[in-house]
Structures are given as structure tokens and as C-alpha cells.
PDB file of N, CA, C and O in Angstrom:
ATOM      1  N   UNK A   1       7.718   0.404  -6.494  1.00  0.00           N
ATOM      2  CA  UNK A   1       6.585   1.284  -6.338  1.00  0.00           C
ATOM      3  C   UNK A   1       7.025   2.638  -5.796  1.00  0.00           C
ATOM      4  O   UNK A   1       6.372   3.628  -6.124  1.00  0.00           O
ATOM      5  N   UNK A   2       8.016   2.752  -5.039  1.00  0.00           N
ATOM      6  CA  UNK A   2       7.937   3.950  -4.251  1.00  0.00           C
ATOM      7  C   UNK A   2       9.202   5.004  -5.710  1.00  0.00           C
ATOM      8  O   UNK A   2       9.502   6.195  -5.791  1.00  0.00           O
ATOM      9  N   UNK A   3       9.468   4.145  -6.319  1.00  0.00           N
ATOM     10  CA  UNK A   3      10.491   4.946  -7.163  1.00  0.00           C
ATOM     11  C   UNK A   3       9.357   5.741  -8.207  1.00  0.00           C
ATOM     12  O   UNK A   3       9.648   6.903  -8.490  1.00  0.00           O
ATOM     13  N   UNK A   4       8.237   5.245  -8.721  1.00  0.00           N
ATOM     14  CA  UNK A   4       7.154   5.654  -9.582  1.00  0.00           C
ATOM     15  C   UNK A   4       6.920   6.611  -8.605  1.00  0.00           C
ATOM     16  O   UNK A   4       7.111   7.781  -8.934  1.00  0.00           O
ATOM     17  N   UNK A   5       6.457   6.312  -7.198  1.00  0.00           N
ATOM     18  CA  UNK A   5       5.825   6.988  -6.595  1.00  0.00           C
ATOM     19  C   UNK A   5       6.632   8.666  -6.499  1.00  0.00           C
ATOM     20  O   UNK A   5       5.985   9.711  -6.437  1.00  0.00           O
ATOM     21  N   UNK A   6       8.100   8.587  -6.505  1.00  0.00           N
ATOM     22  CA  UNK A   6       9.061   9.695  -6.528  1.00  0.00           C
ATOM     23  C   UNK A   6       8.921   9.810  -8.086  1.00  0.00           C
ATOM     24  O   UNK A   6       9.659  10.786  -7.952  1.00  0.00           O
ATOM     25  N   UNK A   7       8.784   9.777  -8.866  1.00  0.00           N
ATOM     26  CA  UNK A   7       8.626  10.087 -10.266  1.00  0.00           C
ATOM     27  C   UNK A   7       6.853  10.927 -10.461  1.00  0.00           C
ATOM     28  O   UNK A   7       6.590  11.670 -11.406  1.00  0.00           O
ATOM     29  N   UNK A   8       6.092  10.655  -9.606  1.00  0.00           N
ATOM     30  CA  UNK A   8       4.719  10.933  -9.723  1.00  0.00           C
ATOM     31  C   UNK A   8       4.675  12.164  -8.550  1.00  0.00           C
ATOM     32  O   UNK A   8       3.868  13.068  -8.765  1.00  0.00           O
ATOM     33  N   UNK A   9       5.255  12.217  -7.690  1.00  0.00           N
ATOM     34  CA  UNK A   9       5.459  13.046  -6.972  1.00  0.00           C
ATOM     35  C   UNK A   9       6.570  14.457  -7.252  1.00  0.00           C
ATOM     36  O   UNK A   9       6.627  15.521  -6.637  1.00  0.00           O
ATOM     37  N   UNK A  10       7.061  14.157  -7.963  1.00  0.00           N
ATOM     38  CA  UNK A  10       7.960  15.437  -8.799  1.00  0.00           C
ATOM     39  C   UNK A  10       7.423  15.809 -10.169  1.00  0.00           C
ATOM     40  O   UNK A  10       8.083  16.649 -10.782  1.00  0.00           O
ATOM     41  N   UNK A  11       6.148  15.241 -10.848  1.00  0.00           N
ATOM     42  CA  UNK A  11       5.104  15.430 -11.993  1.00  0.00           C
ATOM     43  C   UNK A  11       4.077  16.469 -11.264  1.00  0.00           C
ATOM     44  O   UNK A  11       3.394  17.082 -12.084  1.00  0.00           O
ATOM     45  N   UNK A  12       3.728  16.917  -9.414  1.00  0.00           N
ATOM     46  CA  UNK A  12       3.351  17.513  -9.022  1.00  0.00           C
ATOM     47  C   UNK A  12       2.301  16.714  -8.362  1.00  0.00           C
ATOM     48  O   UNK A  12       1.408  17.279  -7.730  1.00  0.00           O
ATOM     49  N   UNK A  13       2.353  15.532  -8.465  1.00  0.00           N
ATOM     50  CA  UNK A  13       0.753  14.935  -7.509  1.00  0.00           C
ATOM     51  C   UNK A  13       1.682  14.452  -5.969  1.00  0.00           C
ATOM     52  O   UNK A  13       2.892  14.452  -5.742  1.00  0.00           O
ATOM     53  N   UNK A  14       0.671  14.126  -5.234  1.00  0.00           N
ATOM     54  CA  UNK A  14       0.815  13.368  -4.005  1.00  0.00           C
ATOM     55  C   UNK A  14       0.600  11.896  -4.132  1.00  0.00           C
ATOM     56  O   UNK A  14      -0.560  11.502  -4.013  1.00  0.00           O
ATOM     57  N   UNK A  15       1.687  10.897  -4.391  1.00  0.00           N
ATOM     58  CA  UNK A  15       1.562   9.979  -4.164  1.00  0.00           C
ATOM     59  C   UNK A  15       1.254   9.265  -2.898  1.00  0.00           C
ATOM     60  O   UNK A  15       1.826   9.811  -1.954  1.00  0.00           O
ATOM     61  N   UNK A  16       0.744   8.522  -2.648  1.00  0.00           N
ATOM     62  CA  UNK A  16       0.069   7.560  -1.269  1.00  0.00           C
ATOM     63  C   UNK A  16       0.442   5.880  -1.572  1.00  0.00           C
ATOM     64  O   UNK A  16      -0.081   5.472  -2.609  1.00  0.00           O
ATOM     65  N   UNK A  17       1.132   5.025  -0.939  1.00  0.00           N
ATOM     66  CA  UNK A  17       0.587   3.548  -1.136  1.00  0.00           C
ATOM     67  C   UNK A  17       0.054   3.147   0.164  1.00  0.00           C
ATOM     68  O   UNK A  17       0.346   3.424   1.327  1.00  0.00           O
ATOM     69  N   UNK A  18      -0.779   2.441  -0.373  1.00  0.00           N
ATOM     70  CA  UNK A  18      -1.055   1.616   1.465  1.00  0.00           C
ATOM     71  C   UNK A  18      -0.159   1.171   2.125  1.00  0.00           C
ATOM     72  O   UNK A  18      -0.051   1.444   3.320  1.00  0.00           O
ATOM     73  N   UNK A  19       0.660   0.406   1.497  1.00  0.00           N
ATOM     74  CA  UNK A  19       1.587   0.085   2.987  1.00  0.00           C
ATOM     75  C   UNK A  19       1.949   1.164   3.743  1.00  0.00           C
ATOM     76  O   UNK A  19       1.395   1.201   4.841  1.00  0.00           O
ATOM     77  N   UNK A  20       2.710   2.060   3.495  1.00  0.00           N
ATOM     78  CA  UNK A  20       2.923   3.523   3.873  1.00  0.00           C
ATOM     79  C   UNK A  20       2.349   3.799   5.270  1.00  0.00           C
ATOM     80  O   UNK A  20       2.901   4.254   6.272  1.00  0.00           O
ATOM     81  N   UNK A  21       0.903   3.341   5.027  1.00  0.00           N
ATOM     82  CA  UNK A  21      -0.430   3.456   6.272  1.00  0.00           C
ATOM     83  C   UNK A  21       0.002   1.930   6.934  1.00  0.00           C
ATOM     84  O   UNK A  21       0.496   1.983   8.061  1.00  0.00           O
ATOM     85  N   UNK A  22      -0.113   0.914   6.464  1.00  0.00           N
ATOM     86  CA  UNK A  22      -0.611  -0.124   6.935  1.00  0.00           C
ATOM     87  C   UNK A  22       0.592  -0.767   7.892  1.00  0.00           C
ATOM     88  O   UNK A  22       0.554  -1.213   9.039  1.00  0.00           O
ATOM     89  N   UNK A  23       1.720  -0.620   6.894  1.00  0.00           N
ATOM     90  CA  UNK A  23       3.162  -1.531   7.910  1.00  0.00           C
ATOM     91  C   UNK A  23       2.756  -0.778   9.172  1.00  0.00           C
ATOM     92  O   UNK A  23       2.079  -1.286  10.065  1.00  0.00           O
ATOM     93  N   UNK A  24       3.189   0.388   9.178  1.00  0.00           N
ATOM     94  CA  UNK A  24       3.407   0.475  10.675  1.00  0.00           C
ATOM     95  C   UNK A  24       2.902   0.165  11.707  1.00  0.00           C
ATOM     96  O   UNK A  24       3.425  -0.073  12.796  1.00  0.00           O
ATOM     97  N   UNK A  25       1.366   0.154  11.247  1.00  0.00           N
ATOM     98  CA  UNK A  25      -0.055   0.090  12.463  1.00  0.00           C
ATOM     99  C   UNK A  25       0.433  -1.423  12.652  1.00  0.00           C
ATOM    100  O   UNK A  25       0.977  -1.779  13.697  1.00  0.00           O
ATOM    101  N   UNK A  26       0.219  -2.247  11.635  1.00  0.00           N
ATOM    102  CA  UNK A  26       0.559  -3.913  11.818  1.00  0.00           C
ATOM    103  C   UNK A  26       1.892  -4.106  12.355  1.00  0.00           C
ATOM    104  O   UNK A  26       1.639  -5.032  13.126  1.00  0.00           O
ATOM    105  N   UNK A  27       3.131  -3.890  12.493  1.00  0.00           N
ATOM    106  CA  UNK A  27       4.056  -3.798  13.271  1.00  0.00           C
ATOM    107  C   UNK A  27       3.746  -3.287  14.986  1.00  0.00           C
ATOM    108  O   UNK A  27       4.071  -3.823  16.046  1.00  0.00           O
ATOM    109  N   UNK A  28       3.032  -2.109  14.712  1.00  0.00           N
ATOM    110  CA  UNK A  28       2.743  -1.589  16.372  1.00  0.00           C
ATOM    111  C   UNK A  28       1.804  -2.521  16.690  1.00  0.00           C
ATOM    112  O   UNK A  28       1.750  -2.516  17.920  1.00  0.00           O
ATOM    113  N   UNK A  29       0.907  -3.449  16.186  1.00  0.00           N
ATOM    114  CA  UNK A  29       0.221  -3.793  16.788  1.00  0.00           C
ATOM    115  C   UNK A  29       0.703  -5.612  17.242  1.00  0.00           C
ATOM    116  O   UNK A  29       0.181  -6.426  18.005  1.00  0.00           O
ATOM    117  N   UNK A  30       1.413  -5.648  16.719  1.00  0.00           N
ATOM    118  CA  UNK A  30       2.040  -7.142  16.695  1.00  0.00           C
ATOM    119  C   UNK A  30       2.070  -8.100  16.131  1.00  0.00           C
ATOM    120  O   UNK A  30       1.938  -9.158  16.745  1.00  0.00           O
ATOM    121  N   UNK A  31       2.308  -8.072  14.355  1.00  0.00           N
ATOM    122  CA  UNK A  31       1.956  -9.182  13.733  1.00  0.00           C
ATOM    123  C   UNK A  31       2.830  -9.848  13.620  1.00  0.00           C
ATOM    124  O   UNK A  31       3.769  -9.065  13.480  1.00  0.00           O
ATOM    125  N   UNK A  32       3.123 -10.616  13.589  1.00  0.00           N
ATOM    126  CA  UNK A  32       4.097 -11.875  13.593  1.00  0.00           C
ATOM    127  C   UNK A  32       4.463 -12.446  11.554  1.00  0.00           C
ATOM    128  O   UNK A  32       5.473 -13.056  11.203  1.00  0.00           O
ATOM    129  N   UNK A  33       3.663 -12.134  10.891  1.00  0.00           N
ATOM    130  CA  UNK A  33       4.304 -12.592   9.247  1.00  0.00           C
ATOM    131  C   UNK A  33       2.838 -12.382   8.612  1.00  0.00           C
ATOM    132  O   UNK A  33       1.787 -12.756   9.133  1.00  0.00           O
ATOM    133  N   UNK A  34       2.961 -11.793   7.537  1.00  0.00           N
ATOM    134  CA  UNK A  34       1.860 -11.639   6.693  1.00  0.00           C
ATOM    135  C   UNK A  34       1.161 -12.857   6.535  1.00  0.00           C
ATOM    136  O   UNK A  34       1.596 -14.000   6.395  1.00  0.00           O
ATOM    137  N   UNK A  35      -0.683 -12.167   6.606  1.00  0.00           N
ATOM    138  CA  UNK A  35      -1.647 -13.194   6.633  1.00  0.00           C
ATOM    139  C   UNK A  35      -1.752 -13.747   7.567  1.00  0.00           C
ATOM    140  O   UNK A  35      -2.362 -14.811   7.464  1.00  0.00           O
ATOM    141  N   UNK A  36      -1.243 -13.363   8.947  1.00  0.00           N
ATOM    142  CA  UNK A  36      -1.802 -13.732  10.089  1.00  0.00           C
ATOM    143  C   UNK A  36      -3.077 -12.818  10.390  1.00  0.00           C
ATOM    144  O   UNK A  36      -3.464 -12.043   9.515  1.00  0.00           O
ATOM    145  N   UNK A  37      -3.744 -12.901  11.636  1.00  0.00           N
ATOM    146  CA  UNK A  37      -5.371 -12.184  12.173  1.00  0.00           C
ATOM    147  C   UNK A  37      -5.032 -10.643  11.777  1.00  0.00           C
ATOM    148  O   UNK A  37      -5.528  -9.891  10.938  1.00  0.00           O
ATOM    149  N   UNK A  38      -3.841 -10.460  12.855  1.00  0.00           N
ATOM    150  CA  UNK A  38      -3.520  -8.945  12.802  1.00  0.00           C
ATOM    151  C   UNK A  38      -3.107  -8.376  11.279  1.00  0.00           C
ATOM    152  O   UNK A  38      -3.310  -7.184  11.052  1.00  0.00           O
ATOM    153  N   UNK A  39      -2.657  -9.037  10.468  1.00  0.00           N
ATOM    154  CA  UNK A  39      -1.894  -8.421   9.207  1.00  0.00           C
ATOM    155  C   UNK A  39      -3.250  -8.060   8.235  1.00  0.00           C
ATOM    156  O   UNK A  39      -3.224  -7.001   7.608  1.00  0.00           O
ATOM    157  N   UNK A  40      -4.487  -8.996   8.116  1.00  0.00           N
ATOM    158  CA  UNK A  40      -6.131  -8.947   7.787  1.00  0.00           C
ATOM    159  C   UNK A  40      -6.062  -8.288   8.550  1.00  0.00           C
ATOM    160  O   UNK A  40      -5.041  -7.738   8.138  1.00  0.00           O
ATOM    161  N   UNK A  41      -6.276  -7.793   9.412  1.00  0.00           N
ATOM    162  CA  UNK A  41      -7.478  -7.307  10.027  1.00  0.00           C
ATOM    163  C   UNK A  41      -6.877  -5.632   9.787  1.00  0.00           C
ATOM    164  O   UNK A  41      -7.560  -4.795  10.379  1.00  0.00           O
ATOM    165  N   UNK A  42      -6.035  -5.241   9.222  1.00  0.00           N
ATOM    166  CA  UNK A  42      -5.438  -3.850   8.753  1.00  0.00           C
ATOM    167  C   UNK A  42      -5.189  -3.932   7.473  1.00  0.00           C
ATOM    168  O   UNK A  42      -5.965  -3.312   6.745  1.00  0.00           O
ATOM    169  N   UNK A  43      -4.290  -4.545   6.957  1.00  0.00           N
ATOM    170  CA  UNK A  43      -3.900  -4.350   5.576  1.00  0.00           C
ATOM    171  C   UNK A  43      -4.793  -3.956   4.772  1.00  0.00           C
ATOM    172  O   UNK A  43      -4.797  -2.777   4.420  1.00  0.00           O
ATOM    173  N   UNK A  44      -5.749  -4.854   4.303  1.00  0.00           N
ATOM    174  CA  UNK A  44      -6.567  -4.213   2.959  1.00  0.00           C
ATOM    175  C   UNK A  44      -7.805  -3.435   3.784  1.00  0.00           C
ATOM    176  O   UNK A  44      -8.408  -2.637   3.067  1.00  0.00           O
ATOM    177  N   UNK A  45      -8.278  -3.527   5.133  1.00  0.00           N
ATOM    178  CA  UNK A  45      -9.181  -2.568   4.794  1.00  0.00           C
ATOM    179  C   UNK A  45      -8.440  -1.083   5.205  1.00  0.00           C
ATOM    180  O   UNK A  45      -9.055  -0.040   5.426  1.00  0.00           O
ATOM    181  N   UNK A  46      -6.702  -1.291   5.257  1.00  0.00           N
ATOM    182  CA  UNK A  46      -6.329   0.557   5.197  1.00  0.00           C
ATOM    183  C   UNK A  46      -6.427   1.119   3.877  1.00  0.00           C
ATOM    184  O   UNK A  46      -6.505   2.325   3.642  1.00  0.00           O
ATOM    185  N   UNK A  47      -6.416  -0.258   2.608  1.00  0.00           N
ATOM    186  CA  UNK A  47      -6.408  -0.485   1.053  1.00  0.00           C
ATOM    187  C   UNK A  47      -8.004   0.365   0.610  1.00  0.00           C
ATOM    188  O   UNK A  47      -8.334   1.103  -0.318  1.00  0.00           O
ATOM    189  N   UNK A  48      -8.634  -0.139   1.683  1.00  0.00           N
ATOM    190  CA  UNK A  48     -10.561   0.312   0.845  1.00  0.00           C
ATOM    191  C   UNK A  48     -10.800   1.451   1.541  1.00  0.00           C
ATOM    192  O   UNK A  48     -11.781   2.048   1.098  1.00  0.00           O
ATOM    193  N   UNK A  49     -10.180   2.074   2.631  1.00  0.00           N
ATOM    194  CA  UNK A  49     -10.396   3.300   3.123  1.00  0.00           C
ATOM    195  C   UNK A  49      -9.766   4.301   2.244  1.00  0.00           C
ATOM    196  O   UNK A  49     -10.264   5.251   1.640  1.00  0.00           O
ATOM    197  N   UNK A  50      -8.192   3.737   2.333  1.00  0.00           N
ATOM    198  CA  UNK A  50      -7.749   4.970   1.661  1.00  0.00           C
ATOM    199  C   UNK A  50      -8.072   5.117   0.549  1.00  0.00           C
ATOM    200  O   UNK A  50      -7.774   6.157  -0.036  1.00  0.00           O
ATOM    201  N   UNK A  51      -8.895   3.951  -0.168  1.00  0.00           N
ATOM    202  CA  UNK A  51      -9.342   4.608  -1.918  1.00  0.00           C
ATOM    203  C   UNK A  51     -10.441   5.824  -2.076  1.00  0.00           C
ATOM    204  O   UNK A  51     -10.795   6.392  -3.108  1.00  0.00           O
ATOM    205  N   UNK A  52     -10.775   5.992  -1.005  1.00  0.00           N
ATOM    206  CA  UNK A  52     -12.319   6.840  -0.579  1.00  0.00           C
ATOM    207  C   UNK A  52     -11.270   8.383  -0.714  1.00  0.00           C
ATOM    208  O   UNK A  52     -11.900   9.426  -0.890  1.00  0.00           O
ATOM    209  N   UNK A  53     -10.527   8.428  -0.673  1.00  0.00           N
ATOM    210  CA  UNK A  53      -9.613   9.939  -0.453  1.00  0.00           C
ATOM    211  C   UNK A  53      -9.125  10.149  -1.998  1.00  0.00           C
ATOM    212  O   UNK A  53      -8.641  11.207  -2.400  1.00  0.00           O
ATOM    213  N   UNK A  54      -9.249   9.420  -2.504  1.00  0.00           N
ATOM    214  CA  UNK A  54      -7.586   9.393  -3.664  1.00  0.00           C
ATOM    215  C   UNK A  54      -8.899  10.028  -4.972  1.00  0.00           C
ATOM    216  O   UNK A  54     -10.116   9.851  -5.000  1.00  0.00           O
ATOM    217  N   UNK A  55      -8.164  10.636  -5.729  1.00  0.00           N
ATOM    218  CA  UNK A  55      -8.191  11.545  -7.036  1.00  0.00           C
ATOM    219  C   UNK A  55      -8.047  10.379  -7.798  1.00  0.00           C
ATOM    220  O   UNK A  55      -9.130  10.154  -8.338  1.00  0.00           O
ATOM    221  N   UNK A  56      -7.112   9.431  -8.128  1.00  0.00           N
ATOM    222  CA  UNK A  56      -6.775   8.833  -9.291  1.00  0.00           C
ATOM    223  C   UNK A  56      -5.776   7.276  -8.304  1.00  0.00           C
ATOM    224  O   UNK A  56      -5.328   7.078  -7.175  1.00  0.00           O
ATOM    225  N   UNK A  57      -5.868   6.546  -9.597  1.00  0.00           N
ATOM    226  CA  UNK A  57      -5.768   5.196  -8.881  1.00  0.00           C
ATOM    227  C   UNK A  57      -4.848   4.745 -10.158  1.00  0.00           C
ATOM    228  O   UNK A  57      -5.150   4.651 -11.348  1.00  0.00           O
ATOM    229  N   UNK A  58      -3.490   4.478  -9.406  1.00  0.00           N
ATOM    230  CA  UNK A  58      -2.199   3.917 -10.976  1.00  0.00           C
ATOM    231  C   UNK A  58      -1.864   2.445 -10.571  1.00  0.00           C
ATOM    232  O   UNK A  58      -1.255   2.065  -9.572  1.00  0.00           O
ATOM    233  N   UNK A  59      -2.259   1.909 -11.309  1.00  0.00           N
ATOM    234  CA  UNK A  59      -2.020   0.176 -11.202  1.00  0.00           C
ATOM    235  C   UNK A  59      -1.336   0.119 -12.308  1.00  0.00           C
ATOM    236  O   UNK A  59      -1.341   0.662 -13.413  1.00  0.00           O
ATOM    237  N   UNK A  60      -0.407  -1.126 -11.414  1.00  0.00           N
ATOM    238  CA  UNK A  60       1.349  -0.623 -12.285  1.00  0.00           C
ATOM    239  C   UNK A  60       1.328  -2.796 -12.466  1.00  0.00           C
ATOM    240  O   UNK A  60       0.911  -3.732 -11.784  1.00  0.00           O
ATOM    241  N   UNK A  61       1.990  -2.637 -13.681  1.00  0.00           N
ATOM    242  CA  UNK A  61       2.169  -4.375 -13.868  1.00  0.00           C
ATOM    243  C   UNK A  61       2.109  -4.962 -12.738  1.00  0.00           C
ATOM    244  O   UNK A  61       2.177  -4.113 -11.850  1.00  0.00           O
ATOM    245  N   UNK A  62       2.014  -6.016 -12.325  1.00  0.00           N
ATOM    246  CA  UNK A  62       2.671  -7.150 -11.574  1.00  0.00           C
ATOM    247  C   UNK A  62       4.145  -7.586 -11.876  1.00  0.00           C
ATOM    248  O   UNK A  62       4.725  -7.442 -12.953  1.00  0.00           O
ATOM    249  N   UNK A  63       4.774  -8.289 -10.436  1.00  0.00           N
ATOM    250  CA  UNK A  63       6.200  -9.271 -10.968  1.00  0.00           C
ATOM    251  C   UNK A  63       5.465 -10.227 -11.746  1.00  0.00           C
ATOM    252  O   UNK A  63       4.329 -10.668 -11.572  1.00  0.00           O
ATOM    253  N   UNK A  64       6.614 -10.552 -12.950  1.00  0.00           N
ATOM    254  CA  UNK A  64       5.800 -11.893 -13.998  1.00  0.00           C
ATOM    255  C   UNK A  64       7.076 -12.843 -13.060  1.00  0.00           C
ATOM    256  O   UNK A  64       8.191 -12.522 -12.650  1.00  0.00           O
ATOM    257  N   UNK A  65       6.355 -13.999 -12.987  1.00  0.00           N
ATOM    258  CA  UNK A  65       6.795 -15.278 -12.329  1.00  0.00           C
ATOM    259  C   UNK A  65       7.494 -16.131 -13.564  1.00  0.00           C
ATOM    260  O   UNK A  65       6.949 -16.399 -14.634  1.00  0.00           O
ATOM    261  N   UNK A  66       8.481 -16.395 -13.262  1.00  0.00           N
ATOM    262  CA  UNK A  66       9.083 -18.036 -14.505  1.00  0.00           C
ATOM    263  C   UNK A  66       8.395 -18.885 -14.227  1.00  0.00           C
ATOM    264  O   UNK A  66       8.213 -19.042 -13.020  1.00  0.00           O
ATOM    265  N   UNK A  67       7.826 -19.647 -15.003  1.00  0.00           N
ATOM    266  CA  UNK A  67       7.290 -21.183 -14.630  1.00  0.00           C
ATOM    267  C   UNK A  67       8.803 -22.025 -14.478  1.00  0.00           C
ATOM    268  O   UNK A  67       8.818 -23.223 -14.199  1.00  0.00           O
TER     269      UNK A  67
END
């Protein structure tokens, strides 16, 4: 993501991802492993705030899994 994000950012836009926002606050605040209280209780709603700011929204494939 962050390599698109340097590819989208030299096309002239400002790229943003949430984590960007979110690791750090959840680190300062003390989470212990994703999907604990603290990792919810920041992660996606830094996800639904920051969509309220953004111009345009790039949803990029998923990893495809092997069965």
C-alpha cells in the first residue's frame, strides 16, 4: 500500500492510509495484538473519520489466499 501510495503521491495527490493515523495512537495507548478493546476502539473508527476528509477513495485488490 504505501508503495501505490508513493506512486499516487508523485501523480500529485496526497495520499492518506489509516494506519498512518491509527498504529501510533493504538501503540501509545497500549494495545497488546490486534483485535483486542484498545486496537477497536481506534482502528476503524480512525477508518470512518478519516473518510469524511478524503476527495477520492482507491481500493486496491486484496492478498488472494491458496486453499
Amino acid at each position: 500500500m504505501t508503495d501505490t501510495a508513493l506512486e499516487l503521491y508523485r501523480m500529485g495527490h496526497m495520499p492518506v492510509l489509516g494506519e498512518w493515523f491509527a498504529l501510533p495512537l493504538i501503540a501509545a495507548a497500549g494495545s497488546k495484538h490486534v483485535g483486542d478493546d484498545i486496537f477497536n476502539d481506534i482502528f476503524h473508527p480512525i477508518a470512518v473519520n478519516l473518510i469524511d476528509h478524503c476527495d477520492a477513495v482507491l481500493r486496491m485488490e486484496g492478498l488472494k489466499l491458496k486453499n
